[in-house]
N, C-alpha and C positions, 0 to 999 in steps of 0.2 A: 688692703687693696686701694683703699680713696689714699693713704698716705704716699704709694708708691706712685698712684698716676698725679699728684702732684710733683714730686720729683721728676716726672718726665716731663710735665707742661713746663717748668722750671728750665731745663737740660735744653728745650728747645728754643724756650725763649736767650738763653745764653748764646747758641748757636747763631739765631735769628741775627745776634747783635754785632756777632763779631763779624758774620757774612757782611754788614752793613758799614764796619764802621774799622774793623781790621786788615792785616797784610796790604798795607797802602805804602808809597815807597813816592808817591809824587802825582804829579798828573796821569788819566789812563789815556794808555793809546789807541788811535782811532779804527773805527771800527774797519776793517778789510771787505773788498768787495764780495758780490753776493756770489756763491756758486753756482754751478748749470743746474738746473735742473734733472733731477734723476729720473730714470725710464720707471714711468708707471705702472703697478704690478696690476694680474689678471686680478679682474674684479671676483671677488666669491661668489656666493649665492647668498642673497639675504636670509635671517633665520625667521625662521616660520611659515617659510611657502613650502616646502617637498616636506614627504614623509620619506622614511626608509625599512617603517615597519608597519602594519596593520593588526585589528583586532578579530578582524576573520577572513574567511576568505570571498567572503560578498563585498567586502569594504576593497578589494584590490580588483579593478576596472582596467583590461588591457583592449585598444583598440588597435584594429586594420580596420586599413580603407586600400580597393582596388587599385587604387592609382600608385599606388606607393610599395606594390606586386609585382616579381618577376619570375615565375614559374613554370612558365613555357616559350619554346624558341632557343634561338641562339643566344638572345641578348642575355648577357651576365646573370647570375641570381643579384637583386636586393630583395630589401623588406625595413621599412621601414613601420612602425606603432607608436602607439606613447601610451603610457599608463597614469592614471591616478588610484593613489590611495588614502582610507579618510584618517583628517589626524582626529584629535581625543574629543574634536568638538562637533566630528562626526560630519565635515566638511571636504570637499575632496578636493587633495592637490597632488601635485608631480610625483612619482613615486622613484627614486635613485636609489641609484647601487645594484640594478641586477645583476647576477654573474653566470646564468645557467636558464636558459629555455630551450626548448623542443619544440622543432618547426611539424606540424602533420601535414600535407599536402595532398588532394586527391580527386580524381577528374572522374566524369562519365561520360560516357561515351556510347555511342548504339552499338548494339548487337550485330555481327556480323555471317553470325553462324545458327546452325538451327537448333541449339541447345542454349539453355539458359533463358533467362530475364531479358528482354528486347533493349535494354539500358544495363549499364554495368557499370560498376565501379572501380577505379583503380587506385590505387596507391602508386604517387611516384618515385617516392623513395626505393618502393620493394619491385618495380618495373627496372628501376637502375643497381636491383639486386645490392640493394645496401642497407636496408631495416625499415623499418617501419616508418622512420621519423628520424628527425636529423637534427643535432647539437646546436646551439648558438653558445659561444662564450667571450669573455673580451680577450684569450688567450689564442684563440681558433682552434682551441683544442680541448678533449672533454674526455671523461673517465666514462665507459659505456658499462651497463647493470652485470655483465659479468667482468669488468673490472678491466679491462682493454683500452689504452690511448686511442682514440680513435678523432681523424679531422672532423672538426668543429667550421663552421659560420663565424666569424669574428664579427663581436658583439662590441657596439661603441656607443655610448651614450651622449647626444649632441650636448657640449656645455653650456652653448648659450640658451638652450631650450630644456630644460631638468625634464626629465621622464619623456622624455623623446629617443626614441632608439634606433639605429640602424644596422641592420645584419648586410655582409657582406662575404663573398668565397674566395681567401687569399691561396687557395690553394692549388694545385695543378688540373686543370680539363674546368667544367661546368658544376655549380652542386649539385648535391644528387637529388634534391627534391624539383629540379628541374628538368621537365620532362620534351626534351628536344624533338622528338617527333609529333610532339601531340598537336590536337587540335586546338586553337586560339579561339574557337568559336563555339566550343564548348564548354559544358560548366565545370568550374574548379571550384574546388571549396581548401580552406586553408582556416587551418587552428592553430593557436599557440601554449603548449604547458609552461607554467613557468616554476623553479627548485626555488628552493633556500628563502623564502619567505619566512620572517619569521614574527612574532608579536612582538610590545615594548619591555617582556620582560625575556626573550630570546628564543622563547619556547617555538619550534616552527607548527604553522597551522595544519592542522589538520587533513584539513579537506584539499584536494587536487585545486590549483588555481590553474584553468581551464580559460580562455578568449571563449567570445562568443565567435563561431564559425562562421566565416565571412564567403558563402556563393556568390560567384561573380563570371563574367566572361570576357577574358580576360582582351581579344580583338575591340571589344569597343569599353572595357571599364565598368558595364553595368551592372548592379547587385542583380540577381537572378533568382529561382524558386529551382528547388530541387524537383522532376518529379518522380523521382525515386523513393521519398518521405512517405509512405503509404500509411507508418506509426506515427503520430506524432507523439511531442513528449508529456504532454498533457494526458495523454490516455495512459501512460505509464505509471504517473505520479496519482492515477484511478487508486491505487494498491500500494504502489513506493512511496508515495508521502513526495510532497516539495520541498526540496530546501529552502531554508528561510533567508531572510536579507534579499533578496535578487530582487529586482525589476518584474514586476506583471510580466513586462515583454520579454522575461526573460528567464521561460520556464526553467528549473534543474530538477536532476531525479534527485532524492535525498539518496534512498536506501538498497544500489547496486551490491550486491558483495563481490561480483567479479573484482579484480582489479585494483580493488577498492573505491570503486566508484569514477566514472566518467560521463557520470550525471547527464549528459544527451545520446539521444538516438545518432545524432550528427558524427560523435565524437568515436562511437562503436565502429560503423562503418569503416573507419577510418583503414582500421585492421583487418575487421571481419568484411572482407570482401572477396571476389574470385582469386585472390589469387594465392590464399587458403583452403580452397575450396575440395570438396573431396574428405572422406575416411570413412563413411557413414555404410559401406560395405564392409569395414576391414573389422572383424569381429574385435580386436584389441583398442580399437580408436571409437567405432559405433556413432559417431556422429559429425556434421559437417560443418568446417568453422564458417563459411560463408553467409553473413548476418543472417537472408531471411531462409536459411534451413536450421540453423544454429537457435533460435530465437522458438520457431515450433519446437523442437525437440527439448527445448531448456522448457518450456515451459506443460510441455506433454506429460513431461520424465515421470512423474507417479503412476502414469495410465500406462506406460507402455513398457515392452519387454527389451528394458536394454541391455545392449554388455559393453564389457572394457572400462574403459573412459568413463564414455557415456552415462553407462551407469554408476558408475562412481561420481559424479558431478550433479549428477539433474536427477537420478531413480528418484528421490526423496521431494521434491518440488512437486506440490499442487498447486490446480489452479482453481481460484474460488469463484471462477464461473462456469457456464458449460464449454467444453469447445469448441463446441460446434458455432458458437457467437461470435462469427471472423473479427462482425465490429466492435467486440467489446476492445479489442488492439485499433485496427482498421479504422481510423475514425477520420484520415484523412486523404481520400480522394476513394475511386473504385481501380484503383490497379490491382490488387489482390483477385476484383474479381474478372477482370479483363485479359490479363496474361497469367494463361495457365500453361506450368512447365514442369519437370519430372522433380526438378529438385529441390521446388518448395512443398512436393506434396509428399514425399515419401519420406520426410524429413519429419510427419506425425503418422503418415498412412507407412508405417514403420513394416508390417506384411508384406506390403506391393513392391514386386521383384518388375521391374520392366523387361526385363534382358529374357526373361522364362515368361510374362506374363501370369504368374502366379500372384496370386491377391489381385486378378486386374481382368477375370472371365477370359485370361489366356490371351490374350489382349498383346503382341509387342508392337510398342507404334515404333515406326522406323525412327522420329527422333522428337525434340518439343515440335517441332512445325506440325504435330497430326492433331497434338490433341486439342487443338480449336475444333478439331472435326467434329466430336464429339462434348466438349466443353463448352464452348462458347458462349452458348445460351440453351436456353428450354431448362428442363428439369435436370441436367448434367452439371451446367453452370453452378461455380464455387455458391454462391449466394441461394439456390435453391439445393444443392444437394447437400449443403450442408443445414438447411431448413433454417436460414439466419430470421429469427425476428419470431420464429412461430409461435412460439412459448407465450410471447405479450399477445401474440396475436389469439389464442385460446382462451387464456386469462381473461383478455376484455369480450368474450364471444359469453361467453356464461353465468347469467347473473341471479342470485337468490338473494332473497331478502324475509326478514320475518313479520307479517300480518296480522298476527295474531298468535297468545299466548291463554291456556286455561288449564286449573290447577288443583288435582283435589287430595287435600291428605286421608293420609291411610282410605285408599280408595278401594283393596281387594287385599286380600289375604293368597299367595304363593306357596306351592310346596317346591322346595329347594334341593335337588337330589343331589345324594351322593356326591363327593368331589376331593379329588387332594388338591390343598393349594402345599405349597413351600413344604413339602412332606408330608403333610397333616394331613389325616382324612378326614374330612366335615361330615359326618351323617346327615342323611336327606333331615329334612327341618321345615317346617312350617314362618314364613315370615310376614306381615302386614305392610303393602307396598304402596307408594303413594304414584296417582297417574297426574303425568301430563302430556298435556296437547299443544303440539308447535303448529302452526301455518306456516310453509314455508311460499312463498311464490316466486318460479321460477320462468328464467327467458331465458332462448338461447338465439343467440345476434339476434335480438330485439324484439322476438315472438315470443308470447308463451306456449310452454310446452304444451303438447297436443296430448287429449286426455288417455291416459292407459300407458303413457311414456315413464317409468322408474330408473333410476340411475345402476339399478344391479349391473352389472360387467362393465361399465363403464370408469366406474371407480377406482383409484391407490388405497384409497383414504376413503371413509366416508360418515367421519364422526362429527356431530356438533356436540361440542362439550358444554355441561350446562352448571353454572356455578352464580354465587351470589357474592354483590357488592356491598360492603358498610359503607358511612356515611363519610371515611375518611377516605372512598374509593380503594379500600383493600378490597384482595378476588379472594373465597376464598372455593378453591375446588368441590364437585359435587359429582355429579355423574356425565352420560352421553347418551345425546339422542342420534340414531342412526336412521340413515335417508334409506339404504336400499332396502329391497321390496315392499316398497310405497308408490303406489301406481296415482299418478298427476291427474287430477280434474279442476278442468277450469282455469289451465295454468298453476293450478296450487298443488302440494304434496302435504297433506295432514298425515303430520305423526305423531300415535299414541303411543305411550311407553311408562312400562310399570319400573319403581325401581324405590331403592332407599333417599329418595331426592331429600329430605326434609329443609321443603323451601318455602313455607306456610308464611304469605303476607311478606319477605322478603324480595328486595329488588336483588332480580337474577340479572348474568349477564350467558348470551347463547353465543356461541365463538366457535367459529367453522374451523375445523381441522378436516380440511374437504378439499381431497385433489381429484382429478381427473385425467384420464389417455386421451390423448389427438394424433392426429393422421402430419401427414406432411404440409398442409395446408392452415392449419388449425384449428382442425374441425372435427370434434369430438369422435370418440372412435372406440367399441369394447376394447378391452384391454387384451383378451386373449382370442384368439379363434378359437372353432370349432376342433381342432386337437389340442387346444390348450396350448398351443404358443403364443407368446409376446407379437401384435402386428403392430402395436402404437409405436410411433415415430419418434411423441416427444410424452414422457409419463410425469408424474407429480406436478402437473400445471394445476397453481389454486383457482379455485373458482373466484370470481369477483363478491363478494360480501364482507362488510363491514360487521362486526359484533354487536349483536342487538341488546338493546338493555330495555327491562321492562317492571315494571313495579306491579308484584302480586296482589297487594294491598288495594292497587287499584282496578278496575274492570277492563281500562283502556290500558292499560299498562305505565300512565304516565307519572313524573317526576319518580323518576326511575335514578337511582345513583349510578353514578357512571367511574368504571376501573380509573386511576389514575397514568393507565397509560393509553386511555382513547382522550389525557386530558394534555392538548400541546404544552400546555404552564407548567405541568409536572413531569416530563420528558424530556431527559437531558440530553440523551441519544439520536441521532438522526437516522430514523431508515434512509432517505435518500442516499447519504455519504455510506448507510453500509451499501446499498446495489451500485455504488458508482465500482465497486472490488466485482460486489457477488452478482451484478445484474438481477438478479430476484432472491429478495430471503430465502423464497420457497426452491431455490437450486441448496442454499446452506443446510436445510432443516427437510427432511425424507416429506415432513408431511405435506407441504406445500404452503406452509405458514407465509403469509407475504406484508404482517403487519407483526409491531410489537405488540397491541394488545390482543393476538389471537394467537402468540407465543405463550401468549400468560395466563393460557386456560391451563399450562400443563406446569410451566417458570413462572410461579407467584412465591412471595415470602410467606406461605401462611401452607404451602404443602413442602414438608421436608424430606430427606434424606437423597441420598442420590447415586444413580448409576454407575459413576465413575468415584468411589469416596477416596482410595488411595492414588494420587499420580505416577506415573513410571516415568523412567529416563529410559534413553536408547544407550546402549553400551556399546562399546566396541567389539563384543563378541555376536556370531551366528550361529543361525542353526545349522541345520544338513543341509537345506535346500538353500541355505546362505541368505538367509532371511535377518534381519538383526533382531535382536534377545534384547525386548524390554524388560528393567527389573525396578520394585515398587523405590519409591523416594522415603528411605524410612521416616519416618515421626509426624510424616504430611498424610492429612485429611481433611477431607470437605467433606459435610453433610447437608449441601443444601442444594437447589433445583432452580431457584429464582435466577430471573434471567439477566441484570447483571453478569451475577458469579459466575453464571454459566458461559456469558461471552467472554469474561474475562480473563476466567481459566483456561476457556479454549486457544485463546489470542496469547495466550502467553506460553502456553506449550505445557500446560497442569492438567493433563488429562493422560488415558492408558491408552493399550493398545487391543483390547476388548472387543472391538470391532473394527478391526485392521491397523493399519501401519495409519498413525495420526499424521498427519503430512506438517503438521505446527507442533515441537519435542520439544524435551530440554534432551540434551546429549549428556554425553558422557562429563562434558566438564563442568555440568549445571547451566549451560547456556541457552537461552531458546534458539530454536530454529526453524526455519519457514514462513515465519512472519515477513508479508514483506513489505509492511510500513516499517517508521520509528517508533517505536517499541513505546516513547515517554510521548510520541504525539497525540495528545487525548483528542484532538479536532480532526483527527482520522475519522472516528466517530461522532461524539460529542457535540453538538451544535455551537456553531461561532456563538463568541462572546456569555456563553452562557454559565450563570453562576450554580457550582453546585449544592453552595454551602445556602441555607436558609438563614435568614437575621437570628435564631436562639442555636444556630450551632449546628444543626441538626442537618438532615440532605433536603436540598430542595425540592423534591417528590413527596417529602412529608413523611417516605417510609420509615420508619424508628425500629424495628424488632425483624429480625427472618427465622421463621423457624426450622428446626434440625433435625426434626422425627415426623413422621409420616401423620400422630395424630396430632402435632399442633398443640406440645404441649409443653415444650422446654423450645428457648430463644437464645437468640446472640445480636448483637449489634450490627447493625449493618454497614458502617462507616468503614468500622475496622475489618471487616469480610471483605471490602469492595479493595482493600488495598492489599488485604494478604492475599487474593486471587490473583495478584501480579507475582513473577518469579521471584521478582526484588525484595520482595519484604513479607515473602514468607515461612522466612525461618525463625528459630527459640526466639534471637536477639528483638527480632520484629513484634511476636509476638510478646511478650514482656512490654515493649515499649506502648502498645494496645492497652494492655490489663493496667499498666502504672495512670492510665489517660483517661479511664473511666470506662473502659469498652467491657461487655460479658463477649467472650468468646468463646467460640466451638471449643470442647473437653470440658469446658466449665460454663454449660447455657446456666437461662433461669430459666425459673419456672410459669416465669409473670410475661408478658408481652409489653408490659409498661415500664419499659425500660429509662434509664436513662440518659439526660441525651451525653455525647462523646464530647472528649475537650479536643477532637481533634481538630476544631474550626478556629482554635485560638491560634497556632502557629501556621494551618495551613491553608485557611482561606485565602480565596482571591484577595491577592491586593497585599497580603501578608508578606512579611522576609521570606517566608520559605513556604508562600502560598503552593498551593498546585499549579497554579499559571506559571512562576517562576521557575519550579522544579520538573516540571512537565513541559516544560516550553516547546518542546521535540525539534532539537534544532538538530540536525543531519549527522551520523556520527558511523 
């Protein structure tokens, strides 16, 4: 090589010389005048100001502004926007080369008639009986979803402005998302979808790239407030999860399945308005596309008796609050409870026939203008007869607390009759029973209870369970002391109670599993009448009490150890972010549990086995009554109660159908279903920023061991439990990669509780390649 590039440097220097010094014939002749100058070409575009492709679809930013809107009237349609998208340095510039958007266009307008919502929506597209939404291309012509040439918007990109666009209608009359009758002094709102995005290695994104929806009115130009919004989108993403990347100001839902997601309330509308409206009679259709009948009924569908459609779409959706909670949705303004009309309410109140007055005390009002008659206000009014708010309001009316604790082993000797447990027959027996004495002191809104007051009929529930804490704040289960017939002196409730306690000098911890029946108002109420039917309004309301901890050892009960989930440093979990879904645990859990650590009298690692140990899948077959046929997940089992496991399996659809139809499955193709976060968004629950993993490896709670049998005497790791209760990783291949990593797992516990700890912190802690932060990141999918 070095010999042959001398030869060239050689080759050129000979060239050099003859250019110089050869083909000379005499003097050279002089030079010739200069030419004209030649026509200047278009200048390009510098490199590195525009993009043309993005790496999500938070990074591609399209804007309108009103001015640059022609939607209503005579005058011609434009639309003018620009977009930017970020290049690799996460910077945002011009984004070029669209070739495919979809205009949404759609006005409201007042009510004219005595039916319906006093505001209404319209679509102007499907007013000029043309679709929903209307093409832009730079061709003016576009391929429509069932494969039809259909006129397009001519799409042109201003050159001397990159990612600046102009839509225009070359075609014959008005476009159609131009609504020539309408009112200019109303509000229009207008969105843009935009196709064919794709990333820098071609792949197109994902996620719908959606404009933020621009209200405006359109006579004088000024952005405007809808107030038709009654949801906003914030109360959505309660339960859906937010998409990630976007702007504060610029809420999205992550996790629609319609559609594939159109991530705002704004953007639904769009479709779901009057002039869909109707089916919700027709036994084959059973439900009504018009957003707010469509949206009750989607979200009802497990509670109610549908057919057709309907129940083909929504039967299988729960909601994880009550529904009677208008504002768990409702969070913005009171139009829900101000205009009441036939077809936002029979759209859940599924019974009520207007036309016959059937479900309605025979009841037919001649149209919506009657039912203010009767709605309005007083105890008819959405917001009292749907009892909005009662539940916190009883919860905070009733408060116990514990006083005083005294404790005496083997205090009486018991004779035990007769009994089958689990087939067995126990012959009566003689047993040596240890007593204790709780103080409980009770108020109710703010009094104490008046002496000879006992909670008997009052109660769902009415266990305090009593267990003890080790010094590492493990709970370990023990027995229950129960409130009714214990008649109040002095505001207090002393309960004595014989039992196998064996808590001699151990720091217990007392943890109410204690609900109560209320009235419409909130205010405590028997649970049955005098024939023994149900009269309470609202049932499993917990009482207000914190779990008491108290040290037997001592007289006063003090330096009492305290559970590790009454300790915030050891709780990775957030109750808040769960009620922002459930509004009160105690709606998720029958007993009326409203804290974690009063879940974990019953969900602790140290009592094992459990209710649900095989999971089932929903198949695609039914029964008679056309019920779906769960059948078990072969090779899958859980034997543990702790409450992790237990949210987690719930949440991921690892549970049966034992006690109904689970509203969160895995289906037939192994997929979950009903969930309606992101599945990998752990800050669903979890607390921002918070590490799971502890400095030696181990989980930040400190727990090491959960056991798998009822007496606490064979164990499994809990690292590896907490990730095989997700769908994802818990099959052979999963578990294999467990056992190689240091983990004991269920089919093969130990016998020791002194486990050791899991390598699982090495690849997937915070902060790691393949931390959980990275791989759980729960970006919108």
């Amino acid at each position: 090589m070095m010999r042959t590039h001398k030869k060239s440097l050689l080759a050129m220097a000979l060239v050099t010389a003859m250019g110089l010094t050869g083909c000379s014939d005499g003097d050279d002749g002089k030079d010739g005048a200069p030419g004209e100058p030649g026509t200047p070409g278009t200048p390009g575009t510098p490199a590195g100001i525009t993009v043309d492709t993005v790496a999500s679809a938070a990074d591609f930013v399209l804007t309108l502004a009103p001015a640059d809107i022609v939607v209503v009237g005579s005058d011609d349609f434009s639309i003018k926007f620009t977009v930017t998208g970020k290049d690799s340095k996460g910077e945002a510039m011009p984004f070029t080369g669209l070739d495919k958007v979809a205009l949404y266009v759609m006005n409201q307008a007042a009510n004219e008639t005595n039916t319906g919502a006093p505001i209404l929506w319209q679509n102007n597209a499907l007013a000029n009986e043309f679709g929903s939404s209307m093409y832009c291309t730079p061709t003016g012509k576009a391929t429509a979803r069932g494969g039809a040439e259909v006129d397009a918007c001519t799409l042109v990109e201003d050159e001397a402005n990159p990612g600046t666009y102009m839509g225009t209608w070359e075609h014959e009359g008005n476009a159609p998302v131009v609504l020539a009758d309408g009112d200019a002094n109303n509000l229009f709102r207008v969105m843009v979808r935009t196709y064919n995005v794709v990333d820098a290695n071609g792949v197109g994104i994902s996620d719908k790239l959606l404009s933020t929806p621009v209200d405006f009115i359109p006579a004088t130009g000024e952005l405007a407030v809808s107030e038709k919004d009654s949801v906003s989108n914030a109360a959505c993403i309660k339960c859906h999860s937010q998409m990630d990347g976007y702007a504060v100001t610029d809420i999205r839902i992550a996790n629609i399945g319609a559609h594939h997601n159109y991530q705002k309330v704004e953007n639904c509308v769009a479709c779901h308005n009057p002039a869909y409206a109707g089916g919700e009679a027709d036994p084959e259709k059973g439900w009504n596309a018009n957003w707010n009948a469509m949206i009750h009924t989607l979200h009802a569908g497990h509670h109610l008796d549908l057919t057709g459609e309907a129940k083909e779409e929504f039967a299988e959706i729960g909601f994880p609050s009550e529904l009677n909670e208008c504002t768990t949705c409702h969070d913005n303004g009171s139009q829900w409870n101000d205009n009441v009309y036939a077809e936002a309410c029979v759209s859940c109140h599924t019974d009520v026939n207007f036309e016959t007055g059937e479900g309605h005390k025979g009841i037919v009002p001649e149209s919506d203008a009657a039912c203010s008659g009767c709605h309005s206000a007083g105890s008819l009014s959405p917001v009292l007869a749907h009892k909005v708010g009662v539940r916190a309001m009883a919860t905070d009316s009733i408060e116990i607390s514990v006083s005083n604790v005294s404790y005496t082993e083997d205090a009486q000797t018991v004779t035990i009759p007769e009994k089958e447990s689990y087939g067995t027959i126990i012959p009566e027996h003689d047993e040596v029973h240890d007593e204790i004495v709780v103080t409980f002191d009770v108020s109710i809104d703010g009094a104490p209870v008046a002496d000879g007051f006992e909670f008997t009929g009052f109660t769902k529930y009415d266990v305090m369970k009593t267990g003890w804490v080790d010094a590492n704040g493990t709970y370990f289960g023990s027995a229950s002391v129960n409130l009714s017939g214990v008649a109040a002196s002095a505001g207090k409730l002393v309960v004595t109670q014989l039992d196998n306690y064996d808590l001699d000098g151990k720091s217990i911890a007392i943890t109410p599993q204690f609900s109560v029946c209320a009235d419409s108002e909130g205010a405590l109420i028997e649970c049955l009448d005098a024939n023994g039917e149900a009269q309470y309004d609202v049932g499993y309301v917990a009482i207000t009490m914190a779990p008491a901890y108290w040290n037997l050892a001592n007289a006063d009960g003090s330096d009492a150890n305290i559970s590790r989930f009454s300790d915030p440093a050891r709780v990775t979990a957030d109750e808040a972010k769960c009620n922002t879904c459930h509004t009160s645990l105690g709606i998720a859990k029958h007993y009326g549990d409203e804290r974690f650590d009063q879940c974990v009298g019953c969900h602790n690692d140290t009592w094992g086995g459990s209710y649900h140990v095989q999971p089932e899948y929903k198949t695609d077959e039914v029964d008679a009554d056309g019920n779906p046929i769960f059948k078990p997940i072969e090779g899958l089992n859980y034997n543990t109660r702790d409450l992790f496991a237990v949210a987690h399996r719930f949440h991921s659809g690892l549970w049966d159908d034992n006690r109904g139809f689970p509203a969160i499955h895995i289906d037939a193709n192994m997929e979950t279903k009903g969930y309606p976060a992101v599945a990998t968004k752990c800050s669903a629950c979890h607390k921002d920023g918070v590490e799971l993993f502890a400095a030696d490896g181990g989980l930040a709670s400190g727990k090491r061991a959960i056991a798998v049998d009822s007496t606490a005497t064979t164990f499994i790791s809990p690292t590896a439990e907490a990730c095989r209760t997700c769908h994802a990783h818990s099959d052979a291949a999963a578990m294999a990669h467990f056992k190689s990593n240091g983990a004991v797992v269920d089919g093969e516990p130990s016998s020791t509780a002194n486990l050791p700890v899991e390598s699982c912190a090495t690849c997937h802690a915070e902060g790691k390649t393949y931390g959980i932060d990275k791989m759980h990141a729960g970006g919108a999918h």
